[in-house]
C-alpha positions as CSV (number, residue, x, y, z in Angstrom):
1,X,0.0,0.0,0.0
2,X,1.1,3.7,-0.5
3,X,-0.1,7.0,0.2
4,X,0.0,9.3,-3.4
5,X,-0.6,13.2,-2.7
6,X,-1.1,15.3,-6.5
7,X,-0.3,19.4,-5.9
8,X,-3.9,20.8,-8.4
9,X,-4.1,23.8,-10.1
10,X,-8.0,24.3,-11.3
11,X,-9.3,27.2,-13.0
12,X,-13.0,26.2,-11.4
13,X,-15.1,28.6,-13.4
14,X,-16.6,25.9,-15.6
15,X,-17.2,23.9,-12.6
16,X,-19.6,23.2,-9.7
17,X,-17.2,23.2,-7.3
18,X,-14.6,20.3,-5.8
19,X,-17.4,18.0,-4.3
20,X,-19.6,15.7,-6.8
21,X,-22.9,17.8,-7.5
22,X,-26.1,16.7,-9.7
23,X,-26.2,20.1,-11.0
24,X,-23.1,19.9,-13.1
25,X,-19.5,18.6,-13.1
26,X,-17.4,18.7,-10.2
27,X,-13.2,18.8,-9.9
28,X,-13.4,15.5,-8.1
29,X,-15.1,14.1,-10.7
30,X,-13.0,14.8,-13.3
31,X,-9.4,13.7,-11.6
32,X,-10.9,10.8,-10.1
33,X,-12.1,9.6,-13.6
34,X,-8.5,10.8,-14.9
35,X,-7.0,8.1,-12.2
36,X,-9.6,5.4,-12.4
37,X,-8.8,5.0,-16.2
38,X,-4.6,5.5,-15.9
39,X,-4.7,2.6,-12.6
40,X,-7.5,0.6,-14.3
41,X,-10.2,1.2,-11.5
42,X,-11.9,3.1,-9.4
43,X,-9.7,5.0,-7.6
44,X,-10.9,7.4,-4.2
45,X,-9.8,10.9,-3.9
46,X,-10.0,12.8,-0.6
47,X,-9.0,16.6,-0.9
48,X,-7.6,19.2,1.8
49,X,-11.2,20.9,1.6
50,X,-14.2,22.1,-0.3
51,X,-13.8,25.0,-3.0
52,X,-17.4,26.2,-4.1
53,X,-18.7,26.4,-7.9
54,X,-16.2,29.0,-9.8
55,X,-13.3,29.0,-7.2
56,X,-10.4,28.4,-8.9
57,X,-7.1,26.9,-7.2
58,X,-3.0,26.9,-7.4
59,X,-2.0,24.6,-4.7
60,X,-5.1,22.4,-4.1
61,X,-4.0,19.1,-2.1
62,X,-5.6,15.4,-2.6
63,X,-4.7,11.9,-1.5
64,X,-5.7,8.4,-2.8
65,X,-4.3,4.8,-1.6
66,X,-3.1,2.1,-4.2
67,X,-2.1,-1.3,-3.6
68,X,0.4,-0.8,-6.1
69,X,2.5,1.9,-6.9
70,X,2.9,3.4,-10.8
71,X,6.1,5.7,-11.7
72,X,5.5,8.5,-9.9
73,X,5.8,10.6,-13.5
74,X,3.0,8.3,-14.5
75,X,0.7,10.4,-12.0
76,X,1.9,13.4,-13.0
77,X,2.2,13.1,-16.9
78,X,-0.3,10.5,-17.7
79,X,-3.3,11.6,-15.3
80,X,-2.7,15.2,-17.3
81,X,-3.5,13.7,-20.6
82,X,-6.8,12.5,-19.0
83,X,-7.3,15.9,-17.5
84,X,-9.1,18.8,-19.1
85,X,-6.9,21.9,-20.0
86,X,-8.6,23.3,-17.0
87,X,-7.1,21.0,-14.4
88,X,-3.7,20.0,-14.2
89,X,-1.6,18.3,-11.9
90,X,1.3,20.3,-10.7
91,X,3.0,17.6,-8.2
92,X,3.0,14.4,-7.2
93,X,5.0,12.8,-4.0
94,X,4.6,10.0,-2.1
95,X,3.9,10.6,1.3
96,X,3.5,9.3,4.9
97,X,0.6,6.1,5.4
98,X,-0.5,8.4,8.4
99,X,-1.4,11.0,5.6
100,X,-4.5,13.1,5.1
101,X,-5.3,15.8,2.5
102,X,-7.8,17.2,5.0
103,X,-6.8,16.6,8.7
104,X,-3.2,16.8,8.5
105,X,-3.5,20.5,7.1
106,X,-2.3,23.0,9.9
107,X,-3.1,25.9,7.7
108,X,-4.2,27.3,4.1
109,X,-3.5,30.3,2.0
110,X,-6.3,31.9,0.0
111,X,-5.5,35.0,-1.9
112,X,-8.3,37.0,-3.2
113,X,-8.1,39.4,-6.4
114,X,-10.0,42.9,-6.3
115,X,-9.6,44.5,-10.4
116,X,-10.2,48.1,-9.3
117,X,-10.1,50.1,-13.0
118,X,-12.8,52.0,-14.5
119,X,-13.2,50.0,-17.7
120,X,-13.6,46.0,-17.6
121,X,-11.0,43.7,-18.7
122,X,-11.7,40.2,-20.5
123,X,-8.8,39.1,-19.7
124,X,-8.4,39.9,-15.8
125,X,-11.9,39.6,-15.0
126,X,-11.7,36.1,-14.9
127,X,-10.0,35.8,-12.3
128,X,-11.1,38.9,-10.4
129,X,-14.1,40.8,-8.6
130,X,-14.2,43.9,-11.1
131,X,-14.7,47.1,-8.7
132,X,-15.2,50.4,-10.2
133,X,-15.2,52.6,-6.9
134,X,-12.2,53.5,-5.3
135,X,-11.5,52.0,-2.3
136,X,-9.7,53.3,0.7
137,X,-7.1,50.6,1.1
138,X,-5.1,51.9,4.3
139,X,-8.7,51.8,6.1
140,X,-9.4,48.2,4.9
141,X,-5.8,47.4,5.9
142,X,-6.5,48.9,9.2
143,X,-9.9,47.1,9.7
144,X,-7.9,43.9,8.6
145,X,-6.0,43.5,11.7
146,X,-9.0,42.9,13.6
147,X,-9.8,39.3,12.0
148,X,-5.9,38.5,13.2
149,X,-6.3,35.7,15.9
150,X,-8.5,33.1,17.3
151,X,-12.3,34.2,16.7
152,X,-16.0,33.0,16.6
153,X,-16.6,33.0,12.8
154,X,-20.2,32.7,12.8
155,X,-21.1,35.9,11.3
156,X,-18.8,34.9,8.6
157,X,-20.2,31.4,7.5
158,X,-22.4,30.7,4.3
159,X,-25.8,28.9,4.7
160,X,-25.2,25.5,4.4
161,X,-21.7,24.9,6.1
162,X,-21.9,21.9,8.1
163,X,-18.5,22.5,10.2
164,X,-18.7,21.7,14.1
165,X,-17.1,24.7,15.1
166,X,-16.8,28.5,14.3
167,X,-13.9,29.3,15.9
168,X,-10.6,30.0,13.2
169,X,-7.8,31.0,13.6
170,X,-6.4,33.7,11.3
171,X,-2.6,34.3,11.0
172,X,-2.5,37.2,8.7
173,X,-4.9,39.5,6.2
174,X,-2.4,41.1,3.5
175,X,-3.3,43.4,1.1
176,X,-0.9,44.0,-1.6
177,X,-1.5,46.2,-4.7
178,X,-0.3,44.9,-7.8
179,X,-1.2,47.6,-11.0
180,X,-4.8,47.7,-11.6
181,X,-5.0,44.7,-8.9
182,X,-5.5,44.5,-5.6
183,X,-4.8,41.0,-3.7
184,X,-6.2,39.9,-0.2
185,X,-4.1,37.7,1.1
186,X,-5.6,35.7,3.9
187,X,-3.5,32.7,6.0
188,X,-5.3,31.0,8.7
189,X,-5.9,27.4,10.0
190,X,-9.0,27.0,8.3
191,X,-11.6,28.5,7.1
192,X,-15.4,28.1,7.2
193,X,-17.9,27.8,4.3
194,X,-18.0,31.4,2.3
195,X,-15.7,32.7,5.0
196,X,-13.0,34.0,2.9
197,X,-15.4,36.2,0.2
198,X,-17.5,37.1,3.4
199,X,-13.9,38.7,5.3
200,X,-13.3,40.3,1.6
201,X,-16.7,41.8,1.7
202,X,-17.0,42.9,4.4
203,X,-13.3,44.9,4.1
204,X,-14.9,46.1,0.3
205,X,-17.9,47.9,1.8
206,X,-15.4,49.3,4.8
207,X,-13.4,50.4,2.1
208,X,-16.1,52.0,-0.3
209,X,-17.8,53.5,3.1
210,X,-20.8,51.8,3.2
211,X,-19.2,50.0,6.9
212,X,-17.9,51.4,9.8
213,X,-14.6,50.8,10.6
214,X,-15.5,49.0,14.2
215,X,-17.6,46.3,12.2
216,X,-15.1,43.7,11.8
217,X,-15.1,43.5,15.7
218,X,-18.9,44.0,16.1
219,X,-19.7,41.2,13.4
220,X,-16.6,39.1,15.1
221,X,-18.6,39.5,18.5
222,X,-22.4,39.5,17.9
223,X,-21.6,36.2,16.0
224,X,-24.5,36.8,13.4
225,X,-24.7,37.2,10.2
226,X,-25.7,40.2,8.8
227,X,-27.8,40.5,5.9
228,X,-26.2,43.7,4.8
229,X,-22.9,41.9,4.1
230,X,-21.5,41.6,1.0
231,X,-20.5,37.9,-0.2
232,X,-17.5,38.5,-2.8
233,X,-17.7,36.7,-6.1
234,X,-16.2,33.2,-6.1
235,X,-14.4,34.0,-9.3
236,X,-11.9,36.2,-7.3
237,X,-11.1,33.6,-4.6
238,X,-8.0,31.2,-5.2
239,X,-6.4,28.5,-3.0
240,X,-2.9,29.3,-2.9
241,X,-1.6,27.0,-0.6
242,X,-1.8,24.1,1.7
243,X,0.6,23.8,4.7
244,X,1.6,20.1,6.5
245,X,4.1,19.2,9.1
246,X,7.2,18.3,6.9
247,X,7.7,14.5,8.6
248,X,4.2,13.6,6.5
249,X,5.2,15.2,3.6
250,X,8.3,12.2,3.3
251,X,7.3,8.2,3.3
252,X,8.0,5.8,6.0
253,X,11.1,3.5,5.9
254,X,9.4,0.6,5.8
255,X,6.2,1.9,2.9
């Protein structure tokens, strides 16, 4: 037995998400057909998380279990040729038995892309919320630090998340300013269903002044979400990265 972990990149707008959906094709279903037909089975994909319909990814992490190993280029070059042009393996390693795409994460990276210009762009609004106001960015940086820490999320969940708890914590909100673009870049230890474009949202309004400043710590402490939010378009949202302890990241002697 060994324990195969594939690095995704995904552009997910032509998708309904990561999980299987009866409303249209899902990520899952499209790498797991990619491996059923290179191994010559059905083959069982678990990922590091959920990404709604139209999120896209850069360092999405999944995990399967074969009896026996292939090449490890074989995962890489020939689960590609199965793949759309939209999906695409990036890595392959083997990794520990002990792990998990999911609950061996200690933290995630999603960077979110804000096109603040006047005019659209075809080419950048793909991949970004287009904003036409300005924005006051030092206020939104300001408002930022408030999410820094361990918090009740509640106000900051999506109907229909199904997690146990609401408490996250978040290591750092970045906002760096790249030409026309403007990147949110949020680390934390996990993150809650719409939790992510609900944080952004809520720092766009702060930043257009349609919010108050305080907000961020009233939402934070009331723990209920409020209508008036904004929810930022999935298309802006990408997982960056996945973090593991470095010991599961290498195989055991004996595997």
């Amino acid at each position: 037995m060994a324990v195969i972990a594939l690095w995704l990149e995904f552009d997910g707008g032509a998708y309904v998400g990561w999980q299987y959906q009866t409303n249209g094709q899902s990520i899952q279903q499209r790498v797991e057909e990619a491996l059923g037909d290179l191994c010559g089975g059905p083959v069982t994909v678990y990922s590091s998380g959920r990404t709604d319909a139209g999120v896209h990814a850069r360092g999405m992490v999944v995990h399967f279990v074969v009896d026996h190993i292939l090449p490890l280029a074989a995962y890489l070059h020939g689960v590609n040729q199965r793949l759309p042009a939209d999906i695409a393996v990036r890595r392959v390693r083997k990794v520990a038995d002990r792990f998990h795409a999911r609950f061996s994460a200690i933290g995630k990276w999603y960077r979110y892309s804000i096109y603040l210009a006047p005019v659209r762009s075809p080419l950048c609004q793909r991949f970004g919320w287009h904003f036409t106001k300005p924005l006051d960015l030092e206020l939104m940086r300001l408002a930022a630090r408030d999410f820094i820490g361990e918090h009740d999320f509640a106000a900051f969940r999506g109907s229909g998340c199904s997690a146990k708890t609401t408490i996250r914590r978040i290591d750092s909100v970045e906002l760096v300013e790249d030409g026309d673009f403007v990147h949110l870049d949020v680390r934390g230890s996990g993150f809650l269903r719409h939790m992510v474009r609900m944080m952004v949202g809520t720092l766009v309004q702060i930043g257009a002044g349609k919010r108050a400043l305080s907000d961020v710590r009233r939402l934070l402490s009331q723990g209920v979400v409020d209508e008036t939010r904004l929810n930022a378009p999935a298309k802006g949202l990408c997982l960056q990265q996945v973090y593991y302890p470095d010991y599961l990241l290498e195989p055991e002697e004996s595997s």
